[in-house]
Backbone as a ProteinNet text record, in pm:
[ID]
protein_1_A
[PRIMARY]
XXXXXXXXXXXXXXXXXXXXXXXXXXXXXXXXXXXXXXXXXXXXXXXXXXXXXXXXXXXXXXXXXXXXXXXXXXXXXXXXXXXXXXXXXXXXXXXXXXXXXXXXXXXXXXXXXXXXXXXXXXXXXXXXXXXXXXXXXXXXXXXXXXXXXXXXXXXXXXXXXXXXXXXXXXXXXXXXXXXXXXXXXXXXXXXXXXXXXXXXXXXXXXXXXXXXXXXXXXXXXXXXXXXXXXXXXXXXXXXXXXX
[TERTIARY]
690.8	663.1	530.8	526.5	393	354.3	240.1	228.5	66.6	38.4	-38.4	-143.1	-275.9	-378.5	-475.2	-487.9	-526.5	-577	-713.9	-824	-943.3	-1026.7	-1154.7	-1264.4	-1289.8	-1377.6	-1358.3	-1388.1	-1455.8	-1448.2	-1496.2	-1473.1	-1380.5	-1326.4	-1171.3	-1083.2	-1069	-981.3	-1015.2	-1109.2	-1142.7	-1138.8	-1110.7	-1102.6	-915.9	-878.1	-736.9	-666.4	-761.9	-672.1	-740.2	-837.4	-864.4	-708.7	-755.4	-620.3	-471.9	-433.3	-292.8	-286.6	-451.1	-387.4	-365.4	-415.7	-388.5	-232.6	-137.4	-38.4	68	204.5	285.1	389.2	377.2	510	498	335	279.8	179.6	217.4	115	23.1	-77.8	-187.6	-120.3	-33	-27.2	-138.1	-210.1	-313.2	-422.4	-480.5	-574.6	-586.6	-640	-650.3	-798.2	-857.7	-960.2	-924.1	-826	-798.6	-602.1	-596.8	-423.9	-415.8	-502.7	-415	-421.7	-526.7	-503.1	-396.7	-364.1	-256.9	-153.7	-89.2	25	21.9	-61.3	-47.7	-66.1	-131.1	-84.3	62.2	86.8	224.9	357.6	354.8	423.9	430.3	304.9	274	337.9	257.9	287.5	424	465.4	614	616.1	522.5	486.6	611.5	617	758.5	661	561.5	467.6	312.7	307	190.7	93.7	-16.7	-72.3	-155.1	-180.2	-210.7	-313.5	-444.7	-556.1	-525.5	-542.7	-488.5	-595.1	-721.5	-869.6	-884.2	-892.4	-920.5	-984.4	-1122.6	-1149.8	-1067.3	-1012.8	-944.1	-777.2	-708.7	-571.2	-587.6	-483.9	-540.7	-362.4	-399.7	-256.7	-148	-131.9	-15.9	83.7	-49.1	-26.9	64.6	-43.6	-3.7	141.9	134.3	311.1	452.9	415.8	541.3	515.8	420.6	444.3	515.4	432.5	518.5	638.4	706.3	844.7	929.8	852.3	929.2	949	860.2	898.9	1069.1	1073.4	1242.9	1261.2	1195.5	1207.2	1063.8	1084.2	966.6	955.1	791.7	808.9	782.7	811.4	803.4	585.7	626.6	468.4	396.3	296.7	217.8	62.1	63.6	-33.7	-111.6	-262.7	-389.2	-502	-550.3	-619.1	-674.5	-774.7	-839.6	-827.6	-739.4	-683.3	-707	-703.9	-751.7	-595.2	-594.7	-447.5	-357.2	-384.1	-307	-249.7	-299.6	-235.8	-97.7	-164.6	-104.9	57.8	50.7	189.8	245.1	183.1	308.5	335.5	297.3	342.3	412.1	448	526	637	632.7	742	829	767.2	800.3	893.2	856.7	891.3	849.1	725.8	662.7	525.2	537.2	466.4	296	195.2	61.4	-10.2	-105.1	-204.6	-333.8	-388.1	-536.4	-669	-717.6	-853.1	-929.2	-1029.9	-1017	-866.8	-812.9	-698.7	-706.8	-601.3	-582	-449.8	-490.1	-412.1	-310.1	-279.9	-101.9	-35.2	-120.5	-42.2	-9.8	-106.4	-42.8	91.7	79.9	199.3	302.8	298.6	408.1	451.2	374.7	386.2	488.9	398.8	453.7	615.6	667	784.1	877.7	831.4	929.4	904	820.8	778.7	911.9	922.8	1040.6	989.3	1051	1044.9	1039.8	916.9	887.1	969.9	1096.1	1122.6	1069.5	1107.6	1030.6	1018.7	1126.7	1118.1	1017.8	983.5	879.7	738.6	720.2	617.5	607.3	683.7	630.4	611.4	663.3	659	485.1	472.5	290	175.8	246.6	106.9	89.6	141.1	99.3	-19.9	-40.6	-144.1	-264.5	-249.8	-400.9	-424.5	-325.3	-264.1	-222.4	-92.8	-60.1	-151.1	-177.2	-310.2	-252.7	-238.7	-193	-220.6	-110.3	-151.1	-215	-293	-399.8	-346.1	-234.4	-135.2	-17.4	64.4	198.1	241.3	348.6	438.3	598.8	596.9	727.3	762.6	906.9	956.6	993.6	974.7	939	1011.4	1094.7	1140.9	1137.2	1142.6	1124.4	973.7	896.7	736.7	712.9	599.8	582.2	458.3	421.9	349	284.6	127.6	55.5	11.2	43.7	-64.9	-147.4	-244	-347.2	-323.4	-311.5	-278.9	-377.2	-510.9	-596.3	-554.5	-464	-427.3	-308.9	-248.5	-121.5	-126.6	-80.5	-95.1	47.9	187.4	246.5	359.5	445.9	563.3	680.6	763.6	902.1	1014.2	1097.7	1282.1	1349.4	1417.7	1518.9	1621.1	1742.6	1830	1782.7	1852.4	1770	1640.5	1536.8	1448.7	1344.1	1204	1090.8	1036.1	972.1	918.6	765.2	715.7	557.5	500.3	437.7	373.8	221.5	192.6	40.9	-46.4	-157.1	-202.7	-119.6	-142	-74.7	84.8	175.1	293.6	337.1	481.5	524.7	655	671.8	712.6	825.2	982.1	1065.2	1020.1	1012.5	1018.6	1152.6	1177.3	1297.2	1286.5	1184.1	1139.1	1177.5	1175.2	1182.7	1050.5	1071.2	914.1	912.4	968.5	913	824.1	869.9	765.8	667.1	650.8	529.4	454	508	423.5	362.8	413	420.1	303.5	281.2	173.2	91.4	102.9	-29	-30.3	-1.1	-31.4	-142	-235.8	-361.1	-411.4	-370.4	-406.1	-312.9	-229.3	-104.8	-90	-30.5	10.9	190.9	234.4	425.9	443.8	473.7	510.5	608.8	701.7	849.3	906.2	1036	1124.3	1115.6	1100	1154.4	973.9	904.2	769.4	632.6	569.8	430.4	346.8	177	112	-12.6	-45.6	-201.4	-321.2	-425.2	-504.5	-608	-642.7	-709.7	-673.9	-581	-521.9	-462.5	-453.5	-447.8	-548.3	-491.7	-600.3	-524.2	-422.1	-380.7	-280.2	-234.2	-79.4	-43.3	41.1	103	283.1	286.8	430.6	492.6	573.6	665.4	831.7	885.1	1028.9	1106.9	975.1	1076.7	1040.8	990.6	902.7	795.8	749	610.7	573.2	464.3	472	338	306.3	144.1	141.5	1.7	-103.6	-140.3	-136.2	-195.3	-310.6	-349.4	-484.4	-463.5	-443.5	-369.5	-229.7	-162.5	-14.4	-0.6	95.7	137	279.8	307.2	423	378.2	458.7	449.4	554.2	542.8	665	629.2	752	805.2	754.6	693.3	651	752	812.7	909.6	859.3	852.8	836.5	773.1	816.5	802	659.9	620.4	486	403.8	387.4	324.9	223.9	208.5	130.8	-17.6	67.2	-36.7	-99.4	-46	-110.1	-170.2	-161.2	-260.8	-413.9	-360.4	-471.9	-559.6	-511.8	-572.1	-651.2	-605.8	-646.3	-796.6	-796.7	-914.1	-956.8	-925	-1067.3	-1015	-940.9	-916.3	-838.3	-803.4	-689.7	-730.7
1039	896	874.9	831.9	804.4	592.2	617.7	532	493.5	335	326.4	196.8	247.6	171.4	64.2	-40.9	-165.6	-253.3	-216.2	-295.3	-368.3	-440.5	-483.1	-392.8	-336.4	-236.8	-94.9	-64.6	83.3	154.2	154.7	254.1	212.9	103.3	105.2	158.6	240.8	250	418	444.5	600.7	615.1	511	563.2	616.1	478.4	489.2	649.2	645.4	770.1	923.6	934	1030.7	1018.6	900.7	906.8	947.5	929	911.1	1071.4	1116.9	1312.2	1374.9	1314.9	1369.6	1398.4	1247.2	1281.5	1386.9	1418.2	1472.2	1403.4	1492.6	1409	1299.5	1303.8	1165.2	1194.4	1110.1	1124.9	962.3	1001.2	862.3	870.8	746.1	749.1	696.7	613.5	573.8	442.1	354.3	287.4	177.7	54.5	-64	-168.3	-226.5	-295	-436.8	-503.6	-639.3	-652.7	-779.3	-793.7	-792.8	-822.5	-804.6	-606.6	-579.9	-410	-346.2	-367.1	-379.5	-407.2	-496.2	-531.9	-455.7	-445.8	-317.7	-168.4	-127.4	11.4	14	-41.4	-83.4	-40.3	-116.5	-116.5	34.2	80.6	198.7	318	280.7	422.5	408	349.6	292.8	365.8	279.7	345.2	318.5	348.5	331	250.2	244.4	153.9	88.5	-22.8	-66.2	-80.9	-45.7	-65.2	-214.7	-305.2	-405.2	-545.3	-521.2	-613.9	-759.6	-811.2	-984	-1028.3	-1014.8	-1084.4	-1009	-1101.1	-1013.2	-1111.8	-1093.6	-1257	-1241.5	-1378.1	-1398.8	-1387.2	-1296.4	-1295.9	-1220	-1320.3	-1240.9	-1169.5	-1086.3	-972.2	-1075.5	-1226	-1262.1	-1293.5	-1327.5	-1407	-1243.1	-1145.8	-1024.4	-973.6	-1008.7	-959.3	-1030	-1167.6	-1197.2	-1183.1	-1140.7	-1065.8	-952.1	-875.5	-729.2	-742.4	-856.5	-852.7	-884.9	-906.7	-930.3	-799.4	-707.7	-549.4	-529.8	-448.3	-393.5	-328.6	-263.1	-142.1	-166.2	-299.8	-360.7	-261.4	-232.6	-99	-191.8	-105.9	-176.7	-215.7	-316.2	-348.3	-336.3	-293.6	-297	-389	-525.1	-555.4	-494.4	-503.1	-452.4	-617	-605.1	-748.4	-717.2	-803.9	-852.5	-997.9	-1057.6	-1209	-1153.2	-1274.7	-1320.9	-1340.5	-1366.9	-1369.9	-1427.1	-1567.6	-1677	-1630.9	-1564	-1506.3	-1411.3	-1337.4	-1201.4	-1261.7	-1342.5	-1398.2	-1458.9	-1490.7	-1530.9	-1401.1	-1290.7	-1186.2	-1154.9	-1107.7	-1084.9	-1202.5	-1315.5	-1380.6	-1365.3	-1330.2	-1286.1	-1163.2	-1043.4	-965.8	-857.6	-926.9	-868.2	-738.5	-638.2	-519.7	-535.9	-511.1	-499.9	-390.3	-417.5	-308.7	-357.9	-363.1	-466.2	-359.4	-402.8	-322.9	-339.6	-191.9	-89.4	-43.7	16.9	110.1	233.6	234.8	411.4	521.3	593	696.3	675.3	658.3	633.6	549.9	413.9	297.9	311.9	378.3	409.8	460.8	575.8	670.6	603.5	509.2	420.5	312.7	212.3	116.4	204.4	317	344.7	484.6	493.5	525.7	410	245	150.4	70.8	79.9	29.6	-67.5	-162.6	-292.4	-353.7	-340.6	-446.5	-592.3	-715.1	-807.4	-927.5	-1016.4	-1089.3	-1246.4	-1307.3	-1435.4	-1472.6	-1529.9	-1635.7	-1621.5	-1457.1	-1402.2	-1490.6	-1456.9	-1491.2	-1623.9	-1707	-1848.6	-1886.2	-1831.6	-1843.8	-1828.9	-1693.9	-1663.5	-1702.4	-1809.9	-1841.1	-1980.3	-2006.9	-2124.6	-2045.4	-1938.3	-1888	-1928.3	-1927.8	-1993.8	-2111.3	-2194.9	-2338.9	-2394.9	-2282.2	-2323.2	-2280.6	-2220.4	-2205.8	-2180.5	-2255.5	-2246.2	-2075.7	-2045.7	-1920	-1923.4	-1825.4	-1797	-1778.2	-1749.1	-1695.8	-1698.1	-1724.4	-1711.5	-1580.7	-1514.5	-1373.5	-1372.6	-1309	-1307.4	-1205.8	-1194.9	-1058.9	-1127.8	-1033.1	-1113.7	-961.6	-957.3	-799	-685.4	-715.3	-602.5	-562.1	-616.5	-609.3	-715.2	-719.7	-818.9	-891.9	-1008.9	-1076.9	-1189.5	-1160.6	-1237.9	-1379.3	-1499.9	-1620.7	-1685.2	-1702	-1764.3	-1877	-1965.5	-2109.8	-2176.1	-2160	-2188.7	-2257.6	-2133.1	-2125.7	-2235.9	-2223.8	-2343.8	-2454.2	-2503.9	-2599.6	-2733.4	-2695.4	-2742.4	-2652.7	-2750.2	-2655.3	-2801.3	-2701.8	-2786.7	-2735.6	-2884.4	-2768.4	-2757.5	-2658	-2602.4	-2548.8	-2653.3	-2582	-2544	-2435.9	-2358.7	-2327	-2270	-2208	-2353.4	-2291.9	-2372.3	-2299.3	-2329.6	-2280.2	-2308	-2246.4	-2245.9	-2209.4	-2328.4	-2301	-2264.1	-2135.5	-2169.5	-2136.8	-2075.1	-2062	-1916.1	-1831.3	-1707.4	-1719.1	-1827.3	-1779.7	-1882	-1811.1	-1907.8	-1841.5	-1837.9	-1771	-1837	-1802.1	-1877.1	-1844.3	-1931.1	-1904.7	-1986.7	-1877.4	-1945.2	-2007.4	-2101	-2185	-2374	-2413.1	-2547.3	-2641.2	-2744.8	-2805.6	-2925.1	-2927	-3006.3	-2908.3	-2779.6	-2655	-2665.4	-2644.8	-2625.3	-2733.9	-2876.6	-2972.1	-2967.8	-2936.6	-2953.2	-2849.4	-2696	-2636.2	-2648.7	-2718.6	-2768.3	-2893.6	-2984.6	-3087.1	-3154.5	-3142.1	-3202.2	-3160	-3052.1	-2990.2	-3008.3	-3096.3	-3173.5	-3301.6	-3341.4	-3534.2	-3490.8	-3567.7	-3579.7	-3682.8	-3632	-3778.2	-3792.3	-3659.6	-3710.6	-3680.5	-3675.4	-3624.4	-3471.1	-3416.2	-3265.6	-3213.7	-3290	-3257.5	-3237.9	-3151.4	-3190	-3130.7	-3200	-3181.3	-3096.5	-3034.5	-2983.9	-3118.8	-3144.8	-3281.1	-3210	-3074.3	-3011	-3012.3	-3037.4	-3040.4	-3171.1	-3260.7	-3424	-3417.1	-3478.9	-3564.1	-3724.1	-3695.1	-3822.4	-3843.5	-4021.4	-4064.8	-4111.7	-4079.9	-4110.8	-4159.7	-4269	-4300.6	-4183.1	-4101.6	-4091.4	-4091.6	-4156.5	-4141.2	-4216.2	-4332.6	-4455.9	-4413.8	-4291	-4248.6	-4196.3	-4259.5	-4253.3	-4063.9	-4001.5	-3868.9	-3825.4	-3710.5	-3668	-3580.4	-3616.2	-3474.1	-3375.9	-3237.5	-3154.7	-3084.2	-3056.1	-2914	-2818.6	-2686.5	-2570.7	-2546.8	-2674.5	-2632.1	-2778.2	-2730.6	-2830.8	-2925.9	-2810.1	-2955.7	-3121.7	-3196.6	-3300	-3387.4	-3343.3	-3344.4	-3488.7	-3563.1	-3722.3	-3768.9	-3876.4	-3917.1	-4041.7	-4072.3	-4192.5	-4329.1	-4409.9	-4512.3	-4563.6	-4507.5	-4472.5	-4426	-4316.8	-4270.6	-4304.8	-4441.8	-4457	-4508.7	-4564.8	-4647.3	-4570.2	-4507.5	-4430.9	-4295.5	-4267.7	-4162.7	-4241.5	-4369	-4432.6	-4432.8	-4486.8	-4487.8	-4374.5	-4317.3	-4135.2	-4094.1	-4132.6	-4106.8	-4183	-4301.4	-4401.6	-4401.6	-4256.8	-4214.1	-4290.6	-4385	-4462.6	-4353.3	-4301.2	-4147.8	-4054.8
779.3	768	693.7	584.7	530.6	537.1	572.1	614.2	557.8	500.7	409.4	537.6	524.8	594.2	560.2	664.2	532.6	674.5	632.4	747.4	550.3	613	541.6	575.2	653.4	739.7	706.4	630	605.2	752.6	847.9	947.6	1005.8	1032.6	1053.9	1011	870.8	799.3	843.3	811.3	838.8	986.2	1105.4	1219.7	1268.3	1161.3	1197.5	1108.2	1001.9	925.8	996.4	1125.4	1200.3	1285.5	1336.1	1461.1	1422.3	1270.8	1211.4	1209.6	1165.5	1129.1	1275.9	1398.9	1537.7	1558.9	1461.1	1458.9	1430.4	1475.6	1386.4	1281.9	1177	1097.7	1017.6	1025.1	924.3	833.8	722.9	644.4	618	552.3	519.7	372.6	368.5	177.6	118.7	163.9	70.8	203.5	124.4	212.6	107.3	173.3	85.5	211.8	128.2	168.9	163.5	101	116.6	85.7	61.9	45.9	-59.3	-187.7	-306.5	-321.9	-262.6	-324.1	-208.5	-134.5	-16.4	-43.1	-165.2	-242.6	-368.5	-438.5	-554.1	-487.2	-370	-319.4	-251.1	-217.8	-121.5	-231.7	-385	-487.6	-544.4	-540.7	-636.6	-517.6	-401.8	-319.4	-234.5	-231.5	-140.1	39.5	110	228.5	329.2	426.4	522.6	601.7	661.9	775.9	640.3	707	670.1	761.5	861.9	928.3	876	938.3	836.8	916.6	895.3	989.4	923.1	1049.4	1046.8	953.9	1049.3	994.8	824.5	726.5	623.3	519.8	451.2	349.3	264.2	217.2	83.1	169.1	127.2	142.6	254.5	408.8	509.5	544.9	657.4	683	685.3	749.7	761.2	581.1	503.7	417	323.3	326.7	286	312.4	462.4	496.4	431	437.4	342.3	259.3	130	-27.2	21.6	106	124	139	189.9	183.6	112.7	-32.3	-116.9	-230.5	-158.5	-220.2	-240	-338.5	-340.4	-222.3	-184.2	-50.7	39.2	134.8	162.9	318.6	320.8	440.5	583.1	702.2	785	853.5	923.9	948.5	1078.7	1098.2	1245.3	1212.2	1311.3	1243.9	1390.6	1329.8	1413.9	1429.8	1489.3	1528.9	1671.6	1670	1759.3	1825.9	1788.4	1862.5	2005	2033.8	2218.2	2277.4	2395	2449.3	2427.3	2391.1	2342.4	2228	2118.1	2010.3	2025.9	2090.9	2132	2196.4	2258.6	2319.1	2182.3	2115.3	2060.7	1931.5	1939.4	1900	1950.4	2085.6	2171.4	2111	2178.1	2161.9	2037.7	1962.5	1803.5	1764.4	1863.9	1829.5	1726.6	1698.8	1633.6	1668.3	1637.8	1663.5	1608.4	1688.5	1698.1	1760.6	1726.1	1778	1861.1	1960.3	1916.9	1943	1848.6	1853.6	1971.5	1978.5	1963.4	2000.6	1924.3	1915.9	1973.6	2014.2	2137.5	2063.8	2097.7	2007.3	2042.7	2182.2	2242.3	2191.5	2196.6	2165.9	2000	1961.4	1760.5	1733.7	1842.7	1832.2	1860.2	1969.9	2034.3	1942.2	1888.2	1772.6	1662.6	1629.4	1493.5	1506.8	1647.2	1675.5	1696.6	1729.5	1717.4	1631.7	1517.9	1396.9	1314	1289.8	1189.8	1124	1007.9	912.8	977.8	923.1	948.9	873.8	933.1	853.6	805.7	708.9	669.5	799.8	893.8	1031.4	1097.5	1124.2	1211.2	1147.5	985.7	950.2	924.1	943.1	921.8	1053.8	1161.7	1318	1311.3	1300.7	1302.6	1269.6	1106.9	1031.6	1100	1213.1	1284.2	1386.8	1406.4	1468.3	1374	1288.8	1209.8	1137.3	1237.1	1206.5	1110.6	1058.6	913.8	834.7	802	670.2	588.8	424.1	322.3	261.6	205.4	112	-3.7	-43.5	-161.7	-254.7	-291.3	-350.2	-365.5	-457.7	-519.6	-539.7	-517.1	-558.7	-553.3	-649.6	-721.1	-822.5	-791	-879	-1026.3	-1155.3	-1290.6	-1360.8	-1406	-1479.5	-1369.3	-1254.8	-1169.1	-1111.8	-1178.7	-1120.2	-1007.3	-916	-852.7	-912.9	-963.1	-992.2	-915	-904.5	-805.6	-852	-828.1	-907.9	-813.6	-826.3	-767.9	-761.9	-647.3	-644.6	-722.6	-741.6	-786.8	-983.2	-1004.4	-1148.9	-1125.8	-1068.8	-1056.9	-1127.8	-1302.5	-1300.4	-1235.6	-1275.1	-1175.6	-1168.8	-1050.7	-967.5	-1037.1	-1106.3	-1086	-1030.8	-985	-927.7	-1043.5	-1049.6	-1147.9	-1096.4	-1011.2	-952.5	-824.1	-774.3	-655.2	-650.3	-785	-783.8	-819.8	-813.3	-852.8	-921.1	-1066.9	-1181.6	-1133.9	-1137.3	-1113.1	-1280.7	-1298.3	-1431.2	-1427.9	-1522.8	-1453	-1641.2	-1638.9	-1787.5	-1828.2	-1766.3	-1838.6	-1845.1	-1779.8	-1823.4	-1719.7	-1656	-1533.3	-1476	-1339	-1261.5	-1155.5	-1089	-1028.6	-905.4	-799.5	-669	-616.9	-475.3	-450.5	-271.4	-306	-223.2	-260.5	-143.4	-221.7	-247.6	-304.7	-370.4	-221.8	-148	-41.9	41	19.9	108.4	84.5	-95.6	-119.1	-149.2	-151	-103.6	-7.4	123.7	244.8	263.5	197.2	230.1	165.1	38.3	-77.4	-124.2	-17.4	-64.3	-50.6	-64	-104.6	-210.7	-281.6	-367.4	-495.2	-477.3	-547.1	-538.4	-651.8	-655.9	-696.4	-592.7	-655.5	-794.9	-878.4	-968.3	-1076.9	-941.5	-951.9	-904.5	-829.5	-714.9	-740.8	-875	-913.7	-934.2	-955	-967.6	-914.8	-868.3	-841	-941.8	-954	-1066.7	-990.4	-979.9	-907.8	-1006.2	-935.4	-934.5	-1056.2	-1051.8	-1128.3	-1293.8	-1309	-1432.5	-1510.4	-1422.1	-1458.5	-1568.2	-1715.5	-1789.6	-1800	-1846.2	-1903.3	-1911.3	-1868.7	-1897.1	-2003.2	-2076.1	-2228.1	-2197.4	-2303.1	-2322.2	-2493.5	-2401.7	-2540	-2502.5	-2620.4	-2632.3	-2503.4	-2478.8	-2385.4	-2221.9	-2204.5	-2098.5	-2036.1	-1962.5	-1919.4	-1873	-1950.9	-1907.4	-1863.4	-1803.4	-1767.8	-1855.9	-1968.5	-1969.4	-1934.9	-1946.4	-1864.8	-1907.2	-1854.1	-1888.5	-1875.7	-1978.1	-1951.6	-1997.2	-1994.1	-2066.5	-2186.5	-2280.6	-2378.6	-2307.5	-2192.8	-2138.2	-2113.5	-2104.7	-2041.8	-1994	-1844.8	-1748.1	-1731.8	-1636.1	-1669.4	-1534.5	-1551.5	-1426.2	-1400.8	-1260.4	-1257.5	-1179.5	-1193.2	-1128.2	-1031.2	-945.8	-801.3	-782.5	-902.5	-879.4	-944.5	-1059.1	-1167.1	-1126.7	-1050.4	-1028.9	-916.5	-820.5	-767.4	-823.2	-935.3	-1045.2	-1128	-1174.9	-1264.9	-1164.5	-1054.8	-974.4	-943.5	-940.2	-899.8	-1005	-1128.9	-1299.7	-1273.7	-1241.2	-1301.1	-1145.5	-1075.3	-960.7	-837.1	-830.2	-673	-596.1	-660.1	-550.1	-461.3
[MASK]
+++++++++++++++++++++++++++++++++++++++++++++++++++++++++++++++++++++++++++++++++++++++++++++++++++++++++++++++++++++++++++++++++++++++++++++++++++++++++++++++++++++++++++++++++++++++++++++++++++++++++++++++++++++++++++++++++++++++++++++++++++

């Protein structure tokens, strides 16, 4: 079983990969200090367990676990944490496998003999442990690679059918989520201004009429997606600062 380790903590990582060689039958495939290097070791080394710390700056373990599951051969997960009790139950209730620090050699051995793959339900169940907290990040499979976008870069999300096109400066990517989701987890960080559309607020310059319809400006892309009716008025407003 090789199995890849992924705390923020430097002696966490070297405490857990003492305890892993106590083991039999396992190996340390590799180690990672945050979630994006935790999603490019994960890809490169194809681990069967992810040992994987909740607390982490930037992209934290929950947010990490559903990218990991969008691996072709996504490995199974043990998260490690220090949550207080209230947390911990609803791991349990979950079904979901933990560790809590300080960690004991037994309970490793034990975790990582009933070790499972984590599915989406589990993880949208969990990220209410940190009350909903929006993700840092977009991922998605693109030619067979997984590709990370920084919400930050997002200039907008449209529907296309089943999927949502995430446009951002380097290119643009399908997710197969719907755009009420990702309203719903970024919306403040978005204006709707159209049933199929949201615009991120960062990239608003300007409303223009062409070809009989009213459209937005962007910053970052040459599109200019259609704004309808419904929203014209509270995007004019938003434009000239009342928003």
């Amino acid at each position: 079983m090789r199995v890849l380790v992924v705390d923020d903590e430097p002696l966490a990582r070297e405490r857990l990969r003492r305890q892993l060689g106590d083991l039999p039958d396992l190996e340390v495939a590799g180690e990672a200090g945050n979630g994006a290097e935790a999603l490019a070791a994960a890809e490169r080394l194809r681990p069967d367990v992810v040992l994987l710390d909740i607390r982490m700056p930037g992209m934290d373990g929950l947010e990490t676990a559903r990218h990991l599951a969008l691996l072709e051969t996504p490995p199974a997960v043990i998260f490690t944490t220090a949550y207080g009790e209230h947390a911990l139950e609803a791991f349990d209730h979950h079904a979901v496998d933990y560790l809590l620090k300080p960690i004991r050699g037994e309970r490793l051995a034990a975790a990582l003999a009933n070790c499972a793959r984590v599915n989406r339900a589990q993880l949208s169940a969990l990220s209410e442990i940190e009350g909903g907290t929006a993700r840092s990040h977009l991922c998605a499979r693109r030619h067979g690679d997984l590709v990370m976008v920084p919400i930050d870069e997002v200039i907008f999300f449209q529907a296309d059918q089943k999927y949502v096109r995430v446009v951002y400066a380097q290119g643009e990517l399908l997710l197969e989520e719907s755009l009420k989701a990702l309203h719903d987890e970024f919306g403040e960080r978005f204006v709707r201004i159209h049933r199929n559309a949201l615009i991120a607020r960062h990239a608003l310059r300007a409303l223009v009429h062409e070809g009989g319809c009213l459209k937005v400006e962007l910053e970052g892309s040459d599109e200019r997606p259609e704004v309808s009716r419904r929203h014209a008025a509270a995007l004019r407003a938003l434009l000239r600062g009342g928003g």
